[in-house]
ZADO-1210 file (C-alpha; in nm, 4 decimals, padded with zeros to 6 digits):
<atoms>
<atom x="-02.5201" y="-01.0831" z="01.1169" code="UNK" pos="1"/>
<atom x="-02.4888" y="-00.7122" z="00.9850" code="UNK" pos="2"/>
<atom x="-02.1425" y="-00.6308" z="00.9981" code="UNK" pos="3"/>
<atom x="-01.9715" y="-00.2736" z="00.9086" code="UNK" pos="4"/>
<atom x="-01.6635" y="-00.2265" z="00.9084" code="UNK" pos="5"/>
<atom x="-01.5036" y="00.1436" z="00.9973" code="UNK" pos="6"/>
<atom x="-01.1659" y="00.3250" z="00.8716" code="UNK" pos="7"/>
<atom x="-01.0290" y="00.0243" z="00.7385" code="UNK" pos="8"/>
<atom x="-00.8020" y="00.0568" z="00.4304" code="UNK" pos="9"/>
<atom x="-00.9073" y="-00.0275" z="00.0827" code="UNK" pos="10"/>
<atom x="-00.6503" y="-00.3297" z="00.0879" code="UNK" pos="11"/>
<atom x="-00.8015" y="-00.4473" z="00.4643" code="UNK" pos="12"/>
<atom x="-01.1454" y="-00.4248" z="00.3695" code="UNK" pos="13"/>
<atom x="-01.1010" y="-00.6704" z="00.0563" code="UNK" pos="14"/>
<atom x="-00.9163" y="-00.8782" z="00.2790" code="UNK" pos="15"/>
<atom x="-01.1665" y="-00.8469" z="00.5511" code="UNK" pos="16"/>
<atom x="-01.5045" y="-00.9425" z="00.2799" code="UNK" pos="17"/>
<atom x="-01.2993" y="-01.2647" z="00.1842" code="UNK" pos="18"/>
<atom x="-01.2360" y="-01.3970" z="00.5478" code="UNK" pos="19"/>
<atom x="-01.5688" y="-01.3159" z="00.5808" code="UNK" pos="20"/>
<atom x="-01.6998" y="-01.4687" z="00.3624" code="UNK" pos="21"/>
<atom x="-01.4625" y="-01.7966" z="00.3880" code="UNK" pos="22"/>
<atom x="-01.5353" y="-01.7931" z="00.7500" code="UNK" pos="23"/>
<atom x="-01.8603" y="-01.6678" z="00.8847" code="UNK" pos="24"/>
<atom x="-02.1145" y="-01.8126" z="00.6597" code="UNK" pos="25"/>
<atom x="-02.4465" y="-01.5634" z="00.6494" code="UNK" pos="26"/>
<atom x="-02.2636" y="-01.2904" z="00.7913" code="UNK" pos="27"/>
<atom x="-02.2252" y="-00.9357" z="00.5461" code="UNK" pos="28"/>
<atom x="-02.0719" y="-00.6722" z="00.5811" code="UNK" pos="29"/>
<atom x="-02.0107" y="-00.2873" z="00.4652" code="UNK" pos="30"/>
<atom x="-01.6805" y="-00.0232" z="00.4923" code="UNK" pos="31"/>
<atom x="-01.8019" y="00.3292" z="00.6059" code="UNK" pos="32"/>
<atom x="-01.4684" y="00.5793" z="00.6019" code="UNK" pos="33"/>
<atom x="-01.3005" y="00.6949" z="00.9326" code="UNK" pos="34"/>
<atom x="-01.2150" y="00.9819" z="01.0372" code="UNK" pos="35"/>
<atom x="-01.2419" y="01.1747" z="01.3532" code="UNK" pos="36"/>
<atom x="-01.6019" y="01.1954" z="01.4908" code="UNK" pos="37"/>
<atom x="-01.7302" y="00.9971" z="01.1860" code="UNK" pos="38"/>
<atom x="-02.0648" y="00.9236" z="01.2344" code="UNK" pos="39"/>
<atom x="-02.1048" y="00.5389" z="01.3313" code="UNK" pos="40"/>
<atom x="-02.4005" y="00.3552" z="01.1429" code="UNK" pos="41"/>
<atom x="-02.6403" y="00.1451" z="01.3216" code="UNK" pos="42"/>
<atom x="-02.5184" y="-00.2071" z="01.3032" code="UNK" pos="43"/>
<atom x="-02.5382" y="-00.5773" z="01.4804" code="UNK" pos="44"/>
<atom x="-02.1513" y="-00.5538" z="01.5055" code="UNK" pos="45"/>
<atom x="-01.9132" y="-00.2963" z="01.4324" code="UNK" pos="46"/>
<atom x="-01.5320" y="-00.3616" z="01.3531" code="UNK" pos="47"/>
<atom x="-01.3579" y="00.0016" z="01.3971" code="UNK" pos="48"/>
<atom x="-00.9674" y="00.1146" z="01.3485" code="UNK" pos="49"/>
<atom x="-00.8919" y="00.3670" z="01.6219" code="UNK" pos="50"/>
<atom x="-00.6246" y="00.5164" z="01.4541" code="UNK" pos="51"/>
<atom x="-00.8294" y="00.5854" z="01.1922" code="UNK" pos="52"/>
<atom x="-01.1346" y="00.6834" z="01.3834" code="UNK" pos="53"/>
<atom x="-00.8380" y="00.9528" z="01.5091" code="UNK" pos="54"/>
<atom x="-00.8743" y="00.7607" z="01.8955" code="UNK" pos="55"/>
<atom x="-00.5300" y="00.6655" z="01.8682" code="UNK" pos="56"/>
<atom x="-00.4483" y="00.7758" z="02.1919" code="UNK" pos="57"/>
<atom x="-00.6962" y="00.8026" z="02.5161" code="UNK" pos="58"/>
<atom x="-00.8113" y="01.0769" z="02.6268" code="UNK" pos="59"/>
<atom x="-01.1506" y="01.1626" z="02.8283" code="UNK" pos="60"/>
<atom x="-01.2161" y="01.3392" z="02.5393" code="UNK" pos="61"/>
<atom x="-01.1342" y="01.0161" z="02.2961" code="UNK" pos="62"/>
<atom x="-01.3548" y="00.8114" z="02.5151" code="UNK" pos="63"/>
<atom x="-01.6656" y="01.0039" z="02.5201" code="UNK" pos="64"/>
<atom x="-01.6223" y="00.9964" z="02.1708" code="UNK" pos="65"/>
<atom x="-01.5701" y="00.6578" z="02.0949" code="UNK" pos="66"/>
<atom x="-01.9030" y="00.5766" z="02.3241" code="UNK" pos="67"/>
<atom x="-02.0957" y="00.8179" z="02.1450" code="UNK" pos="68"/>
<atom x="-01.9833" y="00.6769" z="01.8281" code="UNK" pos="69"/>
<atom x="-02.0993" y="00.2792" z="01.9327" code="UNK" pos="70"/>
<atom x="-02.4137" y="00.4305" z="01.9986" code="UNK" pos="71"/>
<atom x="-02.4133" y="00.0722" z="02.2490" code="UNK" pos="72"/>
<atom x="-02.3538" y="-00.1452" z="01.9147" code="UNK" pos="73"/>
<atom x="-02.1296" y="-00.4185" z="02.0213" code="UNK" pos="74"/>
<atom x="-01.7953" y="-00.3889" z="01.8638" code="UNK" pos="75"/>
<atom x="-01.4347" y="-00.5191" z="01.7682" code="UNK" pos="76"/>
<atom x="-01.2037" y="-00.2083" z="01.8671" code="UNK" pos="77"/>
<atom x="-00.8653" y="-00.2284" z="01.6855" code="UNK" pos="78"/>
<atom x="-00.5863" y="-00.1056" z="01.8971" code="UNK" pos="79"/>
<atom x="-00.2496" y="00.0260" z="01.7608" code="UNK" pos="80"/>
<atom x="00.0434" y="-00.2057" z="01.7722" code="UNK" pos="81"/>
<atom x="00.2523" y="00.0081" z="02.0423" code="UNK" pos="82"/>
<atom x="-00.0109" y="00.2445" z="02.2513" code="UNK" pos="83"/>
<atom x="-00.0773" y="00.1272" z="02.5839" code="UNK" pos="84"/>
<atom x="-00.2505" y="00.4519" z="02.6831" code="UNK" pos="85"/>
<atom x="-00.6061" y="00.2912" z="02.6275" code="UNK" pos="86"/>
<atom x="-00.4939" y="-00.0057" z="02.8357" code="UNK" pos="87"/>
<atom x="-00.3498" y="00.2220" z="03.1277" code="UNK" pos="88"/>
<atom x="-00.6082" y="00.4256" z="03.1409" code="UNK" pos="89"/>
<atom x="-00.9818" y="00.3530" z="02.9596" code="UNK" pos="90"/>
<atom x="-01.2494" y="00.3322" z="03.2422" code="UNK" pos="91"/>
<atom x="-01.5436" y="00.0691" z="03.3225" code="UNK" pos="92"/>
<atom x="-01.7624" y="00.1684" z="03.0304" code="UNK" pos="93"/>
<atom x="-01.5474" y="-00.0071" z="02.7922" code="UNK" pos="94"/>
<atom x="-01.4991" y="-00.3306" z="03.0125" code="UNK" pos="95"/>
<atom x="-01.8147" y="-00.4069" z="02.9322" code="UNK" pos="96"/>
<atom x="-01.8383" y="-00.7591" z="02.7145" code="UNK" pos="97"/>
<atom x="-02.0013" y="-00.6422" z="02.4003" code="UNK" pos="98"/>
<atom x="-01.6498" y="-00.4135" z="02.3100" code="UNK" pos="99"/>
<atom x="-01.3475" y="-00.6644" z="02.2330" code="UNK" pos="100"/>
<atom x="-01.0211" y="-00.5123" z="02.2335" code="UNK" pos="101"/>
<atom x="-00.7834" y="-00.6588" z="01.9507" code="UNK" pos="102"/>
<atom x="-00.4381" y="-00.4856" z="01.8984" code="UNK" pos="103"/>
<atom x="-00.2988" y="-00.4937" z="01.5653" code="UNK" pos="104"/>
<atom x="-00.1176" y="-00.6769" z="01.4149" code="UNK" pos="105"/>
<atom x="-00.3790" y="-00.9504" z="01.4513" code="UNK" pos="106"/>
<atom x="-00.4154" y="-01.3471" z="01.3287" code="UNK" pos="107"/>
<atom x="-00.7384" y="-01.5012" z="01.1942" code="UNK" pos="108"/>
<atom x="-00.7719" y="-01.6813" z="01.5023" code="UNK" pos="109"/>
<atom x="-00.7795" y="-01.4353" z="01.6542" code="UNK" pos="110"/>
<atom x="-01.0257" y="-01.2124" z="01.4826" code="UNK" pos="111"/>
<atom x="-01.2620" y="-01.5121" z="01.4743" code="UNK" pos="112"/>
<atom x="-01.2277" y="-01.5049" z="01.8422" code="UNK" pos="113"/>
<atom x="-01.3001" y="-01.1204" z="01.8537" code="UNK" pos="114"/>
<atom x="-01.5945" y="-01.1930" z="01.6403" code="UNK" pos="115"/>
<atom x="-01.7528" y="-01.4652" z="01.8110" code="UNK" pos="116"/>
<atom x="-01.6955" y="-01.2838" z="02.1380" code="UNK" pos="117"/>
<atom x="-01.8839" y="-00.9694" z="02.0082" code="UNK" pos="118"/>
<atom x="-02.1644" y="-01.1345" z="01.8672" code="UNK" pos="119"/>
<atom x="-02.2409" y="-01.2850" z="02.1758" code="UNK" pos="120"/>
<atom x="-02.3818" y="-00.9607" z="02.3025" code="UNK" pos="121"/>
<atom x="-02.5908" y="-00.9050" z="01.9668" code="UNK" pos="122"/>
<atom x="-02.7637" y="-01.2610" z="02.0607" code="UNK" pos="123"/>
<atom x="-02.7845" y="-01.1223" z="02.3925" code="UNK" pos="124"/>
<atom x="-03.0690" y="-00.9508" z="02.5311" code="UNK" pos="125"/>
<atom x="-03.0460" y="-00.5785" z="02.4505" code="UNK" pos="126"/>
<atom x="-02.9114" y="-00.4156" z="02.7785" code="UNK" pos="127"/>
<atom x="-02.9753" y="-00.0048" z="02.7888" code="UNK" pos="128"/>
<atom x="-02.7130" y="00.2134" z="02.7029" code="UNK" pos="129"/>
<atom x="-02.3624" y="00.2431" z="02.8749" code="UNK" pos="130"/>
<atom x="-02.3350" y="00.6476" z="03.0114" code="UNK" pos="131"/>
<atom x="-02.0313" y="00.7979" z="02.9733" code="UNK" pos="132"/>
<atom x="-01.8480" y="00.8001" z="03.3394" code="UNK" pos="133"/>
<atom x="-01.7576" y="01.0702" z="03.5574" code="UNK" pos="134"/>
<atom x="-01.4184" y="01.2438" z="03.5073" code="UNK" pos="135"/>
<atom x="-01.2503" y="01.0557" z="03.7967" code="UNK" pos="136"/>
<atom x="-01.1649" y="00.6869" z="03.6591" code="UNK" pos="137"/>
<atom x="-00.9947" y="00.4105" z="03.8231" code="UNK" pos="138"/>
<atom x="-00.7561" y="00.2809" z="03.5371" code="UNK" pos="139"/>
<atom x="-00.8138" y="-00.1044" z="03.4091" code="UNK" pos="140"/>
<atom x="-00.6070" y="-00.3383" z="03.2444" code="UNK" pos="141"/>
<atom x="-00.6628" y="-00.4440" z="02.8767" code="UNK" pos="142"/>
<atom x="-00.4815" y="-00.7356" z="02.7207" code="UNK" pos="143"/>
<atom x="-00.1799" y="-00.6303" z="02.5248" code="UNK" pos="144"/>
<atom x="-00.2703" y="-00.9170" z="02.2360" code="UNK" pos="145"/>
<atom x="-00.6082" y="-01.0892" z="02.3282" code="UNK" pos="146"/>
<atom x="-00.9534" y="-00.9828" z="02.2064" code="UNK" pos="147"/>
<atom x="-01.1256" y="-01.0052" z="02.5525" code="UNK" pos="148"/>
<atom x="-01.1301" y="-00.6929" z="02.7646" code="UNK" pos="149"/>
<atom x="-01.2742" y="-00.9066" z="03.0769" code="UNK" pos="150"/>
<atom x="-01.0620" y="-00.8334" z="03.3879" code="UNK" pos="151"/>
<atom x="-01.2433" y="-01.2032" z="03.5052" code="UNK" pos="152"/>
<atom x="-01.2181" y="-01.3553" z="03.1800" code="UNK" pos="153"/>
<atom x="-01.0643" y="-01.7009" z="03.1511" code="UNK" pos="154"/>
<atom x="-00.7007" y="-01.6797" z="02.9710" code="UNK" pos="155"/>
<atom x="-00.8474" y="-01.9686" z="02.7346" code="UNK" pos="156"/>
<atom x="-01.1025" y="-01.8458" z="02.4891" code="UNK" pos="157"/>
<atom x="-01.3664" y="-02.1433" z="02.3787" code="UNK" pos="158"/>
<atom x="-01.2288" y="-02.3291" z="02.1121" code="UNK" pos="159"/>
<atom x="-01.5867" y="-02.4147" z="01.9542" code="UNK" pos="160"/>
<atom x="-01.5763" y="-02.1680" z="01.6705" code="UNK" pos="161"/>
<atom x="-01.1751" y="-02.1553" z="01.5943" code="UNK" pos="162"/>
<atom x="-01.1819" y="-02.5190" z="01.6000" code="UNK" pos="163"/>
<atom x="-01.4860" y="-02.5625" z="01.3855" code="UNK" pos="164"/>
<atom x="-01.3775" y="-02.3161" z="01.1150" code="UNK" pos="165"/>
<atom x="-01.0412" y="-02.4954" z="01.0860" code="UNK" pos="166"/>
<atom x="-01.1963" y="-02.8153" z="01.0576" code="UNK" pos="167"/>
<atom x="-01.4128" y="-02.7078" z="00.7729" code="UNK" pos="168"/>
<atom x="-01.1157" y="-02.5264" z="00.5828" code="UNK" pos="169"/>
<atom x="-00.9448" y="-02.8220" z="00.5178" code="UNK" pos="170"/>
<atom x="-01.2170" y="-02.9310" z="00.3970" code="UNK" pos="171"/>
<atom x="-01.2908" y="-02.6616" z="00.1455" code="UNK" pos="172"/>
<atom x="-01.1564" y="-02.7701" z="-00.2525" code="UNK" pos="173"/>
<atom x="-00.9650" y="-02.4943" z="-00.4126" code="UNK" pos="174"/>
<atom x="-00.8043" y="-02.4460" z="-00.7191" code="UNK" pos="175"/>
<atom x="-00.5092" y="-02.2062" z="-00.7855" code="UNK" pos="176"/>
<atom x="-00.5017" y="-01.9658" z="-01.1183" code="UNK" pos="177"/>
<atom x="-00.1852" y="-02.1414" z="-01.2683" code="UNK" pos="178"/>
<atom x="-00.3587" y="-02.4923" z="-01.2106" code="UNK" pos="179"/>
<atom x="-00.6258" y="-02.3919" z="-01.3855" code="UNK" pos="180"/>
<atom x="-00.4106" y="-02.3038" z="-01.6678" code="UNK" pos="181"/>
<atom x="-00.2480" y="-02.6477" z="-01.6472" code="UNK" pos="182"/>
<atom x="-00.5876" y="-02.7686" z="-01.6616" code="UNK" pos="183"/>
<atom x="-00.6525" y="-02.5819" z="-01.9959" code="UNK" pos="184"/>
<atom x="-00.3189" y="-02.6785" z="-02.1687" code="UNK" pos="185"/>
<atom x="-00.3978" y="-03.0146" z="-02.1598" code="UNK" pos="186"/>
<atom x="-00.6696" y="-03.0148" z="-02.3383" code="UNK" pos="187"/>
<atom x="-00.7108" y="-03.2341" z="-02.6375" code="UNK" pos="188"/>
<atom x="-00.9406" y="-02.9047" z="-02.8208" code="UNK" pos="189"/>
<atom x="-00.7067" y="-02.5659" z="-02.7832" code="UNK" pos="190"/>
<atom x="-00.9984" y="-02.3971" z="-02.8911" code="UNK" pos="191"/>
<atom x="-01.2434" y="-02.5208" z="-02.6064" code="UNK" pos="192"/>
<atom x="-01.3412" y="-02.3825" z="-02.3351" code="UNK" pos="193"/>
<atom x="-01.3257" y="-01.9913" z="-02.4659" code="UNK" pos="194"/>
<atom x="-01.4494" y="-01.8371" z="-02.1184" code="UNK" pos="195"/>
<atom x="-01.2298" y="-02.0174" z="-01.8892" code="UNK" pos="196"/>
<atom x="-00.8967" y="-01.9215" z="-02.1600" code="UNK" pos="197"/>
<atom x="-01.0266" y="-01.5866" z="-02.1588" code="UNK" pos="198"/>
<atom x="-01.0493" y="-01.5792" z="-01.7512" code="UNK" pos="199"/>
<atom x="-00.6594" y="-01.7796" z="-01.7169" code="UNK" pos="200"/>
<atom x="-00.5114" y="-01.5504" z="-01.9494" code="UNK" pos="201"/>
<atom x="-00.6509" y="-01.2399" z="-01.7526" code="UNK" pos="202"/>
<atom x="-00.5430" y="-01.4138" z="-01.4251" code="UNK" pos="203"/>
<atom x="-00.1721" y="-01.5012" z="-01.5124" code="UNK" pos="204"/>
<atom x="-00.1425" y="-01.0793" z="-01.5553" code="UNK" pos="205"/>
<atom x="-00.1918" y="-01.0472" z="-01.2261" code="UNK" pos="206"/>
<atom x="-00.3913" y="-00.7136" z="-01.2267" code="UNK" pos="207"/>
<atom x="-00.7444" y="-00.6139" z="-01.1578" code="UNK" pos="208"/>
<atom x="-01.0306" y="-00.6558" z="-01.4179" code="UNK" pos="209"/>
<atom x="-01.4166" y="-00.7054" z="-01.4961" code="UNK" pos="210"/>
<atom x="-01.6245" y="-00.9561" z="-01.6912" code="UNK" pos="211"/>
<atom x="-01.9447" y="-00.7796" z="-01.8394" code="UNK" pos="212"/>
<atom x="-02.1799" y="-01.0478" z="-01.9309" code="UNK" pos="213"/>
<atom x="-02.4694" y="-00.8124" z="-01.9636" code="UNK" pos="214"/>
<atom x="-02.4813" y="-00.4523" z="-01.9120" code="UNK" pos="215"/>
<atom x="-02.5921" y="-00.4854" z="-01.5738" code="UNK" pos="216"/>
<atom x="-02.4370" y="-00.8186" z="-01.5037" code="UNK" pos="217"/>
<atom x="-02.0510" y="-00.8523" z="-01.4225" code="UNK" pos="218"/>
<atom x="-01.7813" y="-01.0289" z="-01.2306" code="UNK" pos="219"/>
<atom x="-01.4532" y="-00.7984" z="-01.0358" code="UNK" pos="220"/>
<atom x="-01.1635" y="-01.0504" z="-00.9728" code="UNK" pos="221"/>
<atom x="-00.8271" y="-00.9073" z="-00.8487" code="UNK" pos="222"/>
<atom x="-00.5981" y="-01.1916" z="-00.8590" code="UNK" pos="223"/>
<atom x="-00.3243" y="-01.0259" z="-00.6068" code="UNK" pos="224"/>
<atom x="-00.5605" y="-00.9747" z="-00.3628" code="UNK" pos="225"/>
<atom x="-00.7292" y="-01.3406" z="-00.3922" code="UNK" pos="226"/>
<atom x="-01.0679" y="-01.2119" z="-00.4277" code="UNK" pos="227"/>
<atom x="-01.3934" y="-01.2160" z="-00.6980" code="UNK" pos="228"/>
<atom x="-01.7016" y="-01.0529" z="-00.6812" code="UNK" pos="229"/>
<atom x="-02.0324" y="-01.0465" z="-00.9290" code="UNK" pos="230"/>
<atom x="-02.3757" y="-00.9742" z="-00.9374" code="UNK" pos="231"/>
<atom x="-02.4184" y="-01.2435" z="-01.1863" code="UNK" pos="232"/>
<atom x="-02.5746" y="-01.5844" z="-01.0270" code="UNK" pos="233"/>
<atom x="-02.2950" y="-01.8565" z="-01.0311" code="UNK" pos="234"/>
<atom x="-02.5706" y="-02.0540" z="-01.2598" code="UNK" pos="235"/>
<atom x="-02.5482" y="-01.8143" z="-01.5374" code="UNK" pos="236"/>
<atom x="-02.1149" y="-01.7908" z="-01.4990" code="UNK" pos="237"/>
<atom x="-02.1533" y="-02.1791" z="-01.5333" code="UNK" pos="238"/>
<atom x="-02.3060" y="-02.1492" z="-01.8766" code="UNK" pos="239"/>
<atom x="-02.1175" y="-01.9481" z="-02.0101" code="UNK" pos="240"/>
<atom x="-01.8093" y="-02.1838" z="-01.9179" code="UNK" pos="241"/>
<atom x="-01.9996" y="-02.4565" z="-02.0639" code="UNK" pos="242"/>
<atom x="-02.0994" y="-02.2427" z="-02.3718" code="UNK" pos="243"/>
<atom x="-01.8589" y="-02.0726" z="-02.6108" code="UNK" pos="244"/>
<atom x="-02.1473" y="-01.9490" z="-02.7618" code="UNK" pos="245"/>
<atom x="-02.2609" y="-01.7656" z="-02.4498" code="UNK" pos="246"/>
<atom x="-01.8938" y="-01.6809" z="-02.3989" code="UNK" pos="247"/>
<atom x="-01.7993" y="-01.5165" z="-02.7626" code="UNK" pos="248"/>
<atom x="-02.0349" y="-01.2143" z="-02.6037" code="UNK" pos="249"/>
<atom x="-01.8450" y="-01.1517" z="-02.2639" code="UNK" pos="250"/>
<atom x="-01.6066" y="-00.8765" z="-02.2609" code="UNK" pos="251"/>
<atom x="-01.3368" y="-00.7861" z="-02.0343" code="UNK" pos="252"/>
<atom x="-01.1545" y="-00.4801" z="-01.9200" code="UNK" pos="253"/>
<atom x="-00.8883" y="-00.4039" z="-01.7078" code="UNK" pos="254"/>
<atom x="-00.9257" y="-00.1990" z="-01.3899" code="UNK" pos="255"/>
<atom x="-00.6598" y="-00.0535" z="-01.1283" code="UNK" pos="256"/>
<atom x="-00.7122" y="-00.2018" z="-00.7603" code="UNK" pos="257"/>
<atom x="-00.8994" y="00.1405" z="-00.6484" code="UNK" pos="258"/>
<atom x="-01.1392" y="00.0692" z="-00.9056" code="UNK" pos="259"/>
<atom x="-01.1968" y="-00.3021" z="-00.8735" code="UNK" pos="260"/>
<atom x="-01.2617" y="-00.2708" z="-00.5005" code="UNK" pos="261"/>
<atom x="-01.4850" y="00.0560" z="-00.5281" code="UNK" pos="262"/>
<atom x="-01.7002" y="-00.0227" z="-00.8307" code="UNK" pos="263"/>
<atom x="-01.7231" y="-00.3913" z="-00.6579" code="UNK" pos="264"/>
<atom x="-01.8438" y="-00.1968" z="-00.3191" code="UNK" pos="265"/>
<atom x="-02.0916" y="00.0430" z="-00.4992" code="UNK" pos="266"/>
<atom x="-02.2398" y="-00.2676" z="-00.6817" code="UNK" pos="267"/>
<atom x="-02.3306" y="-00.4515" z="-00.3596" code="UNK" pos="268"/>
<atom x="-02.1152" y="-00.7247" z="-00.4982" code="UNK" pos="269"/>
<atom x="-02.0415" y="-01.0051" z="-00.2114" code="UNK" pos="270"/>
<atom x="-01.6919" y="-01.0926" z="-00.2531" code="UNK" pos="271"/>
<atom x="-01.5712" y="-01.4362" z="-00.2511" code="UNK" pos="272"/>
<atom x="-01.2382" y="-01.5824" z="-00.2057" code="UNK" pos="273"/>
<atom x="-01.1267" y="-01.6603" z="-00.5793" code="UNK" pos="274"/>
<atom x="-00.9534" y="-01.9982" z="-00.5682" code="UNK" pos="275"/>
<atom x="-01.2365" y="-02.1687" z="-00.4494" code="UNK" pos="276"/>
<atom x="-01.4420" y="-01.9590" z="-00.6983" code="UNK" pos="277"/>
<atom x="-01.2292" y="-02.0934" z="-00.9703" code="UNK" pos="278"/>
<atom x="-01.2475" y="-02.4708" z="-00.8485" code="UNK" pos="279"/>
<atom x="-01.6117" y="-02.4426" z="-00.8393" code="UNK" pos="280"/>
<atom x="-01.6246" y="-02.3104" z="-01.2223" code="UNK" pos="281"/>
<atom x="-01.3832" y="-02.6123" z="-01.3135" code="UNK" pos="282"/>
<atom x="-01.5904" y="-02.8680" z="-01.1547" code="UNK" pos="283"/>
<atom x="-01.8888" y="-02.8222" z="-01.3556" code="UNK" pos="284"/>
<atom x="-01.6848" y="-02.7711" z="-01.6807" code="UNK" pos="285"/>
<atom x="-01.3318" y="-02.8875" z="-01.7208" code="UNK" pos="286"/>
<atom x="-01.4403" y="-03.2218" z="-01.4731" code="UNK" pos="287"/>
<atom x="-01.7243" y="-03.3166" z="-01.6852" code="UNK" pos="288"/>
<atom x="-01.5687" y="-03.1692" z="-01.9989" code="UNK" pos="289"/>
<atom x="-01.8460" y="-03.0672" z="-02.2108" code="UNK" pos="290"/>
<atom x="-01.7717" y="-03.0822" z="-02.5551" code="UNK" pos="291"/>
<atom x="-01.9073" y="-02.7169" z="-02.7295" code="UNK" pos="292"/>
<atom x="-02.0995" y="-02.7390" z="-03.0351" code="UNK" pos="293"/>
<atom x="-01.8884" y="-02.7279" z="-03.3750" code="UNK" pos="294"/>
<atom x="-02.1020" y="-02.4655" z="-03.5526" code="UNK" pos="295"/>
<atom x="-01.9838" y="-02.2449" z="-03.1860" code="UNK" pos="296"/>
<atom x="-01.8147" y="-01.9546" z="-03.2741" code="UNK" pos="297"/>
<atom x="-01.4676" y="-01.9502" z="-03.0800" code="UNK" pos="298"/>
<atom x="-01.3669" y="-01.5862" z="-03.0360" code="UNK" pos="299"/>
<atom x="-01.0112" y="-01.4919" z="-02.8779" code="UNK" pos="300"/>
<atom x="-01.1130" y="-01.2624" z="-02.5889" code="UNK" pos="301"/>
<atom x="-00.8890" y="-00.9982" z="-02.5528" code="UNK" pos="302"/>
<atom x="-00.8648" y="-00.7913" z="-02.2203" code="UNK" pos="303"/>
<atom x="-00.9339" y="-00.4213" z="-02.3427" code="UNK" pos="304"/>
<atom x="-00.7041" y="-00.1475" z="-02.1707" code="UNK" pos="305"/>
<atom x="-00.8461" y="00.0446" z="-01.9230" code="UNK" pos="306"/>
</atoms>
């Protein structure tokens, strides 16, 4: 499932690629900039801001343009916290299932809800185009906080997909930055292990930065915002936790949160939630504890500024 996402903020799309990724395996996704009458790409499922989009309010001006804008592409529509105009007054071109209404603030559950809901019509077969309504409208009730925008839907949404996805994430294995410091401390060798030290001690500053294993080949982590991303195979980031060898050529650089997310972005980097990331690096290193070569060079790894 294409996803792209419109007029969300820096901060909400990182956090959007993560639950994404966390939660709707095989799913991707791209941010496109709001703005009124921003041009809409084609997509199997759109998630768009109103406020940002400029639709705050509605208007039978603000309508037309939001159905010009969906081009018919099913969508999640995010709704202000406090305007009811679009629920007093939006007509019976946007009751139709393929738009989900979800007002802000919103849970996981239910954006997974507004998800699942939405892709339903993408599995669908295509129906034509909704045409924009004449002037006079008879007004229709939207849910103040659920995703469905069904006058007949049921109050209780399935529970197949919420429940699913819950199971599974307690089942997911995770490891947090200061446990993997822990980790490294007790280590018999202080000098072992030169990638992952070099990786902690970037982590426990909290700030954005990148891992350049090749010129072409890096790794964006932003530790407040719980998030990695790399178009380096995992394989090859393996090795060089396994190799301090491998590792003594890595450099890393600091980057502001603009940066990280951007440069991530214009890569095509998928992100991935980084906890998990880093449990998945100490399981094939620190668990089996490789012991490096002797004749290994152990470099220090500094972070360079800027």
């Amino acid at each position: 499932m294409n996803v792209v996402v419109a007029g969300l903020s820096p901060r909400e799309e990182a956090a959007f690629g993560v639950f994404l990724g966390r939660n709707m395996k095989g799913w991707s996704w791209r941010g496109v900039p709001g703005g009124r009458g921003a041009e809409l790409p084609a997509a199997d499922l759109l998630v768009a801001d109103l406020v940002s989009l400029g639709l705050a309010q509605w208007s039978e001006a603000a309508e037309e343009q939001l159905l010009r804008s969906l081009s018919g592409s099913p969508a999640v529509l995010l709704l202000p916290a406090h305007d009811e105009s679009w629920s007093r007054h939006s007509s019976e071109a946007t009751r139709r299932p393929s738009l989900v209404w979800l007002r802000k603030p919103y849970g996981t559950q239910e954006m997974l809800s507004a998800l699942e809901q939405a892709s339903k019509a993408h599995r669908s077969p295509a129906q034509p185009p909704v045409a924009v309504p004449a002037p006079e409208r008879a007004p229709v009730a939207l849910a103040a906080r659920t995703p469905s925008v069904q006058a007949d839907a049921p109050a209780r949404q399935p529970p197949s997909l919420a429940a699913a996805v819950a199971a599974a994430e307690e089942d997911v294995p995770s490891l947090k930055p200061a446990d993997l410091m822990r980790r490294l401390a007790a280590l018999p060798d202080p000098d072992s292990h030169v990638f992952l030290r070099q990786l902690s001690a970037a982590l426990a500053r909290g700030e954005p930065f990148e891992a350049r294993f090749t010129f072409q080949h890096s790794m964006i982590v932003d530790p407040a915002q719980d998030w990695v991303a790399s178009n380096t195979p995992l394989a090859v980031i393996e090795r060089v936790c396994q190799s301090d060898a491998l590792a003594s050529v890595v450099t890393l650089r600091e980057l502001s949160s603009a940066q990280a997310l951007e440069r991530a972005q214009r890569l095509g980097m998928p992100m991935r939630e980084l906890e998990t990331f880093l449990w998945e690096l100490a399981a094939v290193s620190l668990d089996q504890n490789p012991t490096p070569s002797a004749s290994e060079d152990r470099p220090t790894g500094q972070v360079k500024k800027g």
